[in-house]
Structure formats: structure tokens, C-alpha cells
C-alpha positions as CSV (number, residue, x, y, z in Angstrom):
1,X,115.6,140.3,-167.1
2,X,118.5,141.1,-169.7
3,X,118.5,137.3,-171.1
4,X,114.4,137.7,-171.4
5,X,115.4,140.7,-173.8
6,X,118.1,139.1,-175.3
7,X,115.9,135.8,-175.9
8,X,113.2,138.5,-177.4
9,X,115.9,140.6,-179.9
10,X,117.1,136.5,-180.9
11,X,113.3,136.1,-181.5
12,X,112.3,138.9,-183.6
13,X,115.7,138.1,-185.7
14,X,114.4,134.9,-186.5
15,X,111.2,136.3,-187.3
16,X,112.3,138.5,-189.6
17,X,114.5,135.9,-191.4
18,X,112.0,133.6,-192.1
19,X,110.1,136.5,-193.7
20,X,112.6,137.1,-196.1
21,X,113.7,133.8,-196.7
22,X,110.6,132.1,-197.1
23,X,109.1,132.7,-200.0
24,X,105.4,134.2,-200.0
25,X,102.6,133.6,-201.6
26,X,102.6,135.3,-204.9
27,X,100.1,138.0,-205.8
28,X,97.8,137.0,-208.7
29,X,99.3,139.4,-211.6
30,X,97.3,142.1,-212.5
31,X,96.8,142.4,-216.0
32,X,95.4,145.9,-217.6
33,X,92.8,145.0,-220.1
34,X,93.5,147.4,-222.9
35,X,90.7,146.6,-225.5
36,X,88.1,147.9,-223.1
37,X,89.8,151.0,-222.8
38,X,87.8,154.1,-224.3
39,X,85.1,153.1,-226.3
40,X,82.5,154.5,-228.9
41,X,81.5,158.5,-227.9
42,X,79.5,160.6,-229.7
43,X,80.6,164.6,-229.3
44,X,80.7,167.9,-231.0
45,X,83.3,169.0,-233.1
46,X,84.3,173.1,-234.0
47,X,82.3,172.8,-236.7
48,X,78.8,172.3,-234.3
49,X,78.3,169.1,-235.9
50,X,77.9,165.4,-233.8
51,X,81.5,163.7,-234.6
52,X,81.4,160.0,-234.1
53,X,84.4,158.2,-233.1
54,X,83.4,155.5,-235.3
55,X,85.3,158.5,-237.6
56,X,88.3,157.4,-236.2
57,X,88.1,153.7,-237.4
58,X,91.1,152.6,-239.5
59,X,94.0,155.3,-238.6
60,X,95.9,155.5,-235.6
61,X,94.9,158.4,-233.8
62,X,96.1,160.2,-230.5
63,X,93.5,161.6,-228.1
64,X,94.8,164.6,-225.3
65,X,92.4,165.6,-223.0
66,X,92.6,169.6,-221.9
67,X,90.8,173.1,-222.1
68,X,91.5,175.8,-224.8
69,X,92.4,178.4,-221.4
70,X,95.5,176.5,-220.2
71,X,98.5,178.6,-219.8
72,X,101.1,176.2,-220.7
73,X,100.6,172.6,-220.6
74,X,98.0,171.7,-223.5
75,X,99.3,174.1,-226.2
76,X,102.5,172.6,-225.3
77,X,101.7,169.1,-225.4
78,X,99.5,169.7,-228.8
79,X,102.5,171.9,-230.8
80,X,104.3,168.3,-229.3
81,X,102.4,165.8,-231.1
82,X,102.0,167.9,-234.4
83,X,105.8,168.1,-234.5
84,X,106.2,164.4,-233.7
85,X,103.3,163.9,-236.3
86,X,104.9,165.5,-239.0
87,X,108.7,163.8,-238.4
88,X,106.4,159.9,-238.0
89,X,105.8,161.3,-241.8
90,X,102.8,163.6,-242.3
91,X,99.5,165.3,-241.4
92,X,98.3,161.6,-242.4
93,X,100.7,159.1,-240.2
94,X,98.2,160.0,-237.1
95,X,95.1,162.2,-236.5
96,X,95.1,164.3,-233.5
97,X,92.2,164.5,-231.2
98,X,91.6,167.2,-228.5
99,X,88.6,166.9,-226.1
100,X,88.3,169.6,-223.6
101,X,87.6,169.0,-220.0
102,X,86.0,172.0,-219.7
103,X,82.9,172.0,-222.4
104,X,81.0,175.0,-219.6
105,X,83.5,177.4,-221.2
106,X,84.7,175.4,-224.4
107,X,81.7,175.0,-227.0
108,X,82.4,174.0,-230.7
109,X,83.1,177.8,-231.4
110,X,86.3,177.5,-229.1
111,X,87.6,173.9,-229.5
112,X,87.6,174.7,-233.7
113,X,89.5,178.5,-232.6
114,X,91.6,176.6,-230.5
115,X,92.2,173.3,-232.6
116,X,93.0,176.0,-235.5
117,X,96.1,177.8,-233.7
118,X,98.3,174.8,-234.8
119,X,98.0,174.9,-238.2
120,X,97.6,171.3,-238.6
121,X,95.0,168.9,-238.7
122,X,93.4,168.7,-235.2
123,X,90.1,167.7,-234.2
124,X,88.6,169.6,-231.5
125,X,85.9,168.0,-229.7
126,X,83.2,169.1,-226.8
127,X,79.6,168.4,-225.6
128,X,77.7,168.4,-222.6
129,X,78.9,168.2,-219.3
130,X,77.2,164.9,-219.2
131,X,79.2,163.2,-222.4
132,X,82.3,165.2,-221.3
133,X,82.1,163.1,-217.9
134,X,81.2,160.0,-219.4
135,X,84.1,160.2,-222.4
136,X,87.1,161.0,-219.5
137,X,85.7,158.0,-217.4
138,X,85.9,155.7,-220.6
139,X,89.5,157.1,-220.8
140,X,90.4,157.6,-217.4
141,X,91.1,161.1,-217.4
142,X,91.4,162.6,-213.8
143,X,90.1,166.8,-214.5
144,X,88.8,169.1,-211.8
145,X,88.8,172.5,-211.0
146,X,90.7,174.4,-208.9
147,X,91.7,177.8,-207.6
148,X,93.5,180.1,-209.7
149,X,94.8,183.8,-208.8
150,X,94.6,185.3,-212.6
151,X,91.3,183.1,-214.0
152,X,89.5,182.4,-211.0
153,X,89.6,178.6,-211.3
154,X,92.4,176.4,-213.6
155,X,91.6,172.6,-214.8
156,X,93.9,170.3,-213.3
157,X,94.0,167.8,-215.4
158,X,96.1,164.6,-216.7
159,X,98.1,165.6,-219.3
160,X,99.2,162.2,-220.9
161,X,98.5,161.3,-224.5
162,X,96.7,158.5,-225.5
163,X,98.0,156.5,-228.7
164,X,95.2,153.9,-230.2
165,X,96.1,151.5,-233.2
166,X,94.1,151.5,-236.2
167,X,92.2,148.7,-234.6
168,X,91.4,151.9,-231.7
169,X,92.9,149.7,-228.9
170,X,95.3,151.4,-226.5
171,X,98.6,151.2,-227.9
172,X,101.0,153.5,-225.6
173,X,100.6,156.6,-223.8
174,X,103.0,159.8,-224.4
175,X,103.9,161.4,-221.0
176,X,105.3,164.8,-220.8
177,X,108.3,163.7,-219.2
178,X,109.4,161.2,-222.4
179,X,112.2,162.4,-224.2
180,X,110.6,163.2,-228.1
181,X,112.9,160.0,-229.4
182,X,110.3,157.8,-227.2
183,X,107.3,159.4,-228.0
184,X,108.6,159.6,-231.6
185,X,108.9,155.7,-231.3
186,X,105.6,154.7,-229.9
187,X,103.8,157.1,-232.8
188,X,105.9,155.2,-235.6
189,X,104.9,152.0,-234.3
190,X,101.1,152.7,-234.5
191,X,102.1,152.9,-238.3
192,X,104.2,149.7,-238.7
């Protein structure tokens, strides 16, 4: 019985060494397909008017997806990229888009509030639920709501930044873990 186990354990060690010394089969390389990423969207902006992102065509631009009620995270990330806007060079090295996720509570009244509280260029953008849903598919934006004690429900929500050449492919993202020197980096480049 113990040389049965023995021959077994001997098995199971040649086993596994073949596994890691042959070589397997490679996995066919993903490769993320950038220039379908986003696409053309029609919204509202604070001003109540239909805003085009054919607008957008010719500058480099960074879209953040969030809602004008969130405690922390989007005014943070917003007051962010204005500052990082302003050291690339100006108001004019990068427009700054902000959709909200949440257009049931964020018409064109709020988004242009909202978009104003930075005092610098922002465009605030909403519409229907419909368009909202269609625009955070095109950009991959995970949102949904969820419990809250003080409001009842919060927006969880991805809070990257989305960076798009003048060409409006995806450049980079800005995460809100990157040091400012990164994020300061990938903006510049969009200019270059």
C-alpha cells in the first residue's frame, strides 16, 4: 500500500512538471479596439439646448461621468482636471465634459448650476434616461443606485476620466489613484 502511494505522489510530481515545463498553448492576445470607443451622442447641455458631440471635433477633450449630488468624489475629480487643465496650459489645452448618471434628478438647470461651481470652462451635459443609458454603454460606464442613509439612494459609479485626442479616439484614462504628475502627463500628450 505505502509504494502505491509513493508511486502516486512520484506521479502527480511528474505531472505537475510537465505542466510547467512544457510550454502551453498561447492565448490569442486580446487587443482593445480604441477607435470604437464612445461615439457620436446627441444630449442636453445647462443651457437646455441639444449639444452635439460633433462639438467636440478638433480639441482634445476629457469626458467624467457623475451626478451633481455626490458628496465627494465628482467635485473632487472635476476641481482635479481644471487644475491639471490649467498647469497643461489653459482653459483651451482641453475641454472638460461632465455627463451625469443621474439625468431623473439632474436636468440642464442642474448640470449648468453644477458645471458653474468651478469657475472654469465645463460642459455639463444630461438627457433622457434613454440617451443617458445609451451614452455610458458607448463609454463603458458602470452607474447604479444604491442605498444611502442621508439621500435615500447614492450613484455608484466609475469615477475614471476619459482623455480623447483631437481625432476623439481614446487616448488614456485618468484614475483617481494616479499621482497628478501622471495624469498631468497623459493631458499634455493629447496636445503634443
Amino acid at each position: 500500500m505505502r509504494q502505491l502511494l509513493w508511486l502516486l505522489v512520484a506521479v502527480a510530481i511528474a505531472g505537475m512538471a510537465g505542466f510547467w515545463l512544457i510550454p502551453a498553448e498561447q492565448a490569442p492576445k486580446v487587443e482593445i479596439v480604441t477607435s470604437r470607443f464612445g461615439g457620436p451622442f446627441t444630449l442636453v447641455g445647462g443651457d437646455a439646448r441639444p449639444f452635439s458631440s460633433q462639438a467636440l471635433e478638433g480639441k482634445p477633450y476629457a469626458i467624467y461621468f457623475g451626478f451633481t449630488r455626490c458628496g465627494d468624489v465628482c467635485p473632487t475629480t472635476l476641481s482635479r482636471l481644471v487644475k491639471l487643465r490649467k498647469e497643461a496650459g489653459s482653459d483651451d489645452a482641453l475641454r472638460i465634459i461632465f455627463v451625469t448618471i443621474d439625468p431623473a434628478n439632474d436636468g440642464p438647470k442642474e448640470v449648468g448650476q453644477y458645471a458653474g461651481l468651478f469657475n472654469a470652462p465645463i460642459i455639463g451635459l444630461t438627457g433622457s434616461q434613454a440617451q443617458i443609458d445609451q451614452v455610458k454603454k458607448q463609454y463603458g460606464i458602470h452607474a447604479e443606485p444604491v442605498p444611502h442613509a442621508a439621500m435615500g439612494k447614492q450613484m455608484e459609479h466609475t469615477a475614471t476620466v476619459l482623455l480623447f485626442d483631437r481625432g476623439g479616439k481614446l487616448s488614456a484614462t485618468i484614475s483617481p489613484d494616479e499621482t497628478d504628475a501622471e495624469a498631468l502627463a497623459k493631458i499634455k500628450a493629447l496636445s503634443a
